[in-house]
N, C-alpha and C positions, 0 to 999 in steps of 0.2 A: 504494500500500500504506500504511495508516495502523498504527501502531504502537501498541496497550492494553498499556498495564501488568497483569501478574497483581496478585490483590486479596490480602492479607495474610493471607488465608486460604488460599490457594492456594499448596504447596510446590514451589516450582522444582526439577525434575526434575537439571537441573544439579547442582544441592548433593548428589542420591545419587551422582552420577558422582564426585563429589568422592571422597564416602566410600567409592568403592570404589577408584580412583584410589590412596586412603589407604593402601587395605589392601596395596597391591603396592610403596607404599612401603616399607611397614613390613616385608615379607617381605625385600625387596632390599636396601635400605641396611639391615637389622635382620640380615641373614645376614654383610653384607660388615663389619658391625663387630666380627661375632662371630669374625672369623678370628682374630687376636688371644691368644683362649684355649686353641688349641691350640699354639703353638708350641713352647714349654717341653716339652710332650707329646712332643711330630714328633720333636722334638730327642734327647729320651733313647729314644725308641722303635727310630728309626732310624739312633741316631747320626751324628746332624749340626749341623751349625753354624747359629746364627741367620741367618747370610749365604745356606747353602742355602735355611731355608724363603721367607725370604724372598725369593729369585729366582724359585721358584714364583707367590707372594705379586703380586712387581711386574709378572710377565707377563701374570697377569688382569690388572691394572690398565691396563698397557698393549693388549693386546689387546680388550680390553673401550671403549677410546678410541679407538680403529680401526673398530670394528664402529660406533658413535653415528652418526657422520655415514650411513654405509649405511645404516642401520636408519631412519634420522630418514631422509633420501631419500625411503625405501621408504615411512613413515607419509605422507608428502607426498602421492606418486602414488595409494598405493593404500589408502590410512588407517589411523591409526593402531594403531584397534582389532584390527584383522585382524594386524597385526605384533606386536602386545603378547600377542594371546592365544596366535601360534604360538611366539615365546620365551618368555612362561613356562613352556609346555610343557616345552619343552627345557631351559629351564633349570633346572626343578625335577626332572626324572629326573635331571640329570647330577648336582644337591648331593644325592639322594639314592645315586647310585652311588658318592661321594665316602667310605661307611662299607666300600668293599671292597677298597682301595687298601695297597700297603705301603711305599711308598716316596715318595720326595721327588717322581720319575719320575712316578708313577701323580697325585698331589699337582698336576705342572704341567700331565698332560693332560686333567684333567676337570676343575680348578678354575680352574687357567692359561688354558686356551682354551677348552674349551666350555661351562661355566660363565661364565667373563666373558664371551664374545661375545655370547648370548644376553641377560644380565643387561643389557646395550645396547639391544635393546628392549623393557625394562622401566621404564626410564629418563628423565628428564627433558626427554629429546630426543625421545620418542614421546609420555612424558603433557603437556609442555606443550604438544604440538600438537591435544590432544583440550579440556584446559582453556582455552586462548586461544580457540578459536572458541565453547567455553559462556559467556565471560565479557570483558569489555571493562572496567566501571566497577569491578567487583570482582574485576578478573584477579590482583593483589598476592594477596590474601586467601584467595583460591580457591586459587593455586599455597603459599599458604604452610602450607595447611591440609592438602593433599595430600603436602607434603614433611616435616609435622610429624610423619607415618604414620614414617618414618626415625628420627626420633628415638624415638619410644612405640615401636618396633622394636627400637632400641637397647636403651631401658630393662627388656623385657620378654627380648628373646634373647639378650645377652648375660649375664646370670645366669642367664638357663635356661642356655643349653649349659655355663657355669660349674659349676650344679650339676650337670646331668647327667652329665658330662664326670666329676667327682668317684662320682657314683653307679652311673651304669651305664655308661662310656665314653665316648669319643671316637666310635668307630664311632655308636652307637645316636645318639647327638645329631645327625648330617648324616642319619641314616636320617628320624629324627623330623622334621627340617627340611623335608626335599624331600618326604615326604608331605603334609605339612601344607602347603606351596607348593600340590601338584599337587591336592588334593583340596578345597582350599575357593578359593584364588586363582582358578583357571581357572574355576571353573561362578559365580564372583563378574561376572567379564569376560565373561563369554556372557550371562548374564541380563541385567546393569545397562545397561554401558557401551554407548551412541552414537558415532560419529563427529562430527557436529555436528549441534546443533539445529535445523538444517530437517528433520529427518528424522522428528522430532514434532512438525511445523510451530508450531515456534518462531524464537525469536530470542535471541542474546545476555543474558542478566542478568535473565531472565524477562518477557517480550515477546513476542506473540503472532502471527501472524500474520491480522488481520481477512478480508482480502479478497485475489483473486490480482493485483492489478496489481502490473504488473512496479516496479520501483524504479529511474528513469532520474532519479533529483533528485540535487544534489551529495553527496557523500561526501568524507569525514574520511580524509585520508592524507598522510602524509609524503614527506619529500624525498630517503630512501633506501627508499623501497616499492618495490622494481628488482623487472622482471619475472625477472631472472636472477640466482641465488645470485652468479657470482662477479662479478656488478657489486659486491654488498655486499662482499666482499671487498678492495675494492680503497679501502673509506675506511675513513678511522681508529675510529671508534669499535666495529667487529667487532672490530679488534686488541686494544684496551685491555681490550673484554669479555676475550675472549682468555688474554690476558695475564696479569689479573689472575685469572680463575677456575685459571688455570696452578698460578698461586701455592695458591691455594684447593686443588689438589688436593696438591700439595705438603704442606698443614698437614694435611689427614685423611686422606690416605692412609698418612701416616707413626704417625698416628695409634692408626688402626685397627689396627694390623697391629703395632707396637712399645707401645703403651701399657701392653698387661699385663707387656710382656716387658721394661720400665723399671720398673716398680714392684716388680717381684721384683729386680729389680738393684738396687733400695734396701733391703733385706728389707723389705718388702708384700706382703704375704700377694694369692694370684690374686682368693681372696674380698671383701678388702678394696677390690682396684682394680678389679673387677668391681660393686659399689656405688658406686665413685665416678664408675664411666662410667655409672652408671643415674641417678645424681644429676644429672651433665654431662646428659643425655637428658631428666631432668623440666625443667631450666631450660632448655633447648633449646626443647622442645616448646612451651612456653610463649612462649619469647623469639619463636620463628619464625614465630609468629601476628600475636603482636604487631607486628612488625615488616610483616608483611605488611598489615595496619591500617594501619599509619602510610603502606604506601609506599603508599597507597589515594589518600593523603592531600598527600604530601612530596613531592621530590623523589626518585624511584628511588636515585641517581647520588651522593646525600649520605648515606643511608643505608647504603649500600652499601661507601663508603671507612670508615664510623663502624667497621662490623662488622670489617673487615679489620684494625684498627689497634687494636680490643677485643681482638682474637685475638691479636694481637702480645705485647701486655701479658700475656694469660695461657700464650704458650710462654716471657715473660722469667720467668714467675714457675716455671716449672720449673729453671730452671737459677739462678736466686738464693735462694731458699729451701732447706731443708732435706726431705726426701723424704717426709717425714709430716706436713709441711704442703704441701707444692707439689702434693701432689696430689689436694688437696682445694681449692683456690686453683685450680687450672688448670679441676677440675671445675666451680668457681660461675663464674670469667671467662672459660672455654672456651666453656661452656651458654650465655651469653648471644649467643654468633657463631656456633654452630657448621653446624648445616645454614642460616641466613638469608640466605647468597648464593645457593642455587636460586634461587628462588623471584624474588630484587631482579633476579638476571643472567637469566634467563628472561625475564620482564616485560620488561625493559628490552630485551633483544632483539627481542621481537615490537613492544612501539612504536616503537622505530626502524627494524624492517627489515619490519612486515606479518606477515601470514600463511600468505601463499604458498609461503614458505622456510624457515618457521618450525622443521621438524623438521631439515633439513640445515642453516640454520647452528648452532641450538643445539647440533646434534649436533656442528660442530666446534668448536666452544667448548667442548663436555665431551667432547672428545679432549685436547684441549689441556691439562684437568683431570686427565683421567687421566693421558696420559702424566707430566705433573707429580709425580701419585702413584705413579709407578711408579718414577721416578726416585729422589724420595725414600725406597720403601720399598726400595730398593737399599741407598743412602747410609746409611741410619740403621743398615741390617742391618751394612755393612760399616763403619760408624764401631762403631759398638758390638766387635765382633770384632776389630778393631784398638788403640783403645784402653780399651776398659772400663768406657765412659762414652759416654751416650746427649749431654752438655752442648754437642759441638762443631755436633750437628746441629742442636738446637733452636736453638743459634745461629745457623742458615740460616735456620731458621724466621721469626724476629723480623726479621731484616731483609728477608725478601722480603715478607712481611708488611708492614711498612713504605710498603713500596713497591708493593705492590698498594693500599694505602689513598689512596695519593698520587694513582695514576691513575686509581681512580677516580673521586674527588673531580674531575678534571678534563673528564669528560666533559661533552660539549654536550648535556645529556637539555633546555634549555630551547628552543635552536633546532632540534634534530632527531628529537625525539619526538609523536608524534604527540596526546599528551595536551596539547601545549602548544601546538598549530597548528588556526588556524581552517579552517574545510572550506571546501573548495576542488573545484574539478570535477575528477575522473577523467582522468589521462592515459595516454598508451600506456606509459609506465614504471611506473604503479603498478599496485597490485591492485584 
């Protein structure tokens, strides 16, 4: 089989997968940041306590880090397309049944669990198994480009349901949501999206296929391309992925879900700190491109502690600062970290562990993210309702932050990745 390049005339069919890949970013992670603006809401409607909504709040998160690994599995076996298209489905009827609910109760079973479960194969553990196998040279760029959908998500739904929320309700905004999910996401995912590019006989990164001989010549793989997920498990560098995305879900999911609900506890107007997470979201979207450029480039593994330890700096700047500036300061030094570990922790997983596993480990790595965020959006609910001050958790923040920066910086991406190992022939442990 010889390999032609597409001519620069010629648009790689890949890059619309991107753009559509985009768009369910931007549904997902653009719906789960908008939780946030209603709490205040929940709270006087059905009076209750910040700590209620948000135990609702942490059990999507947690359950939504449960279902990843299964779902990522499932894209493994039976591809990913077919899993992503059957939970958007689901997932956008339930945020849409989400305007019919009256209580905290109603709140944990369609948002808590069947809204998060499904939101799991919508996820970065389903679409980086469909963009790894479009892309090898441009995998960074590709995943940073689809994860940037999250952030322009952000910027656009979280002051939309902001204002709608102020205009015509809380109800009509989850109605609007899950239409708009169900009626352009899904027929997006049935036209565009492939499982991988042999399927319009191509190749990775827009490469063709000339002729059908088989391809028995050596190949490019690493020293953890295990035929079996839990071999990868059993070496360090899953852990550190891990670990540190842990932390990762810890700083946004506490995030997402206490941010409006800190800024009105400094009197900030919802208006106001609903522009500052759109502002945090322009420099996001930006940042996470870029970033993924560079790790085109860098090393994965340096870039990735940078980001961690950029994040740090902008949860010290909430809690040293005064409120009408900190959150403006957390918005420019947040935006520049904020979604760019997808995309570094993705990548770096499929080069050191392949793609055969690709959807089940990453998917326990964003359990491992979630339950993080679940965690924390527990903690912050019930720090805030005990003492009156969001300051003692953001002090979790910066220090696990810290320390997710550390380990990363430590990983072995120069001996263990596959970007940095000459090819070698094919053995019974790799792909």
């Amino acid at each position: 089989m010889i390999k032609k390049k597409l001519s620069n005339k010629n648009f790689f069919y890949g890059w619309l997968i991107v753009l559509s890949l985009f768009f369910t970013s931007f549904l997902t992670i653009g719906s789960r940041q908008g939780f946030g603006v209603f709490v205040k809401t929940w709270e006087d409607e059905w009076q209750v306590t910040t700590a209620a909504i948000s135990f609702a709040a942490s059990m999507g998160w947690l359950v939504n880090g449960f279902s990843q690994p299964l779902l990522g599995r499932l894209a493994d076996l039976y591809g990913a397309r077919l899993v992503i298209i059957a939970s958007l489905i689901m997932m956008s009827t339930a945020t849409a049944l989400i305007s019919l609910i009256n209580s905290v109760f109603g709140l944990l079973i369609l948002y808590g669990f069947i809204t998060a479960f499904f939101s799991g194969g919508v996820s970065p553990a389903t679409v980086g198994v469909i963009v790894s196998k479009w892309f090898v040279k441009k995998r960074g760029t590709a995943m940073a480009i689809v994860m940037s959908g999250g952030s322009i998500g952000s910027l656009v739904i979280v002051p939309f349901l902001s204002f709608s929320l102020i205009e015509f309700g809380w109800r009509y905004s989850w109605m609007i949501l899950g239409a708009f999910s169900l009626l352009i996401g899904v027929p997006l995912m049935l036209l565009f999206v492939k499982n991988k590019p042999e399927e319009l006989n191509m190749l990775p990164d827009g490469e063709v296929k000339t002729n059908k001989k088989t391809l028995n010549e050596k190949q490019i793989i690493g020293p953890y391309f295990f035929s079996s997920w839990i071999s990868s498990m059993k070496t360090k560098p899953m852990w550190d992925l891990s670990i540190s995305y842990f932390v990762c879900g810890i700083t946004t999911g506490s995030i997402s879900v206490h941010f409006i609900r800190w800024a009105i506890s400094e009197d900030i107007t919802t208006g106001t700190a609903a522009l500052a997470f759109g502002l945090l979201s322009i420099i996001n979207a930006i940042g996470v491109i870029f970033i993924g450029l560079l790790s085109d480039k860098f090393q994965r593994k340096n870039l990735l502690g940078i980001v961690y330890l950029v994040r740090g700096l902008a949860f010290a700047s909430i809690i040293i600062l005064p409120g009408n500036y900190a959150i403006w300061s957390f918005a420019i030094i947040g935006g520049a970290s904020w979604l760019a570990t997808v995309p570094l922790t993705a990548s770096l997983t499929s080069d050191i562990y392949g793609l055969k596993n690709m959807g089940t480990l990453f998917g326990l790595s964003s359990m491992s993210h979630q339950i993080g965020g679940a965690g924390a959006v527990i903690f912050f609910g019930w720090s805030f309702t005990k003492w009156g001050t969001y300051d003692y958790a953001f002090l979790l923040g910066v220090i696990t932050l810290i320390f997710a920066g550390v380990i990363s910086l430590s990983l072995p991406e120069k001996s263990k990745s596959v970007r940095y190992i000459k090819e070698t022939s094919l053995n019974n442990n790799a792909l």
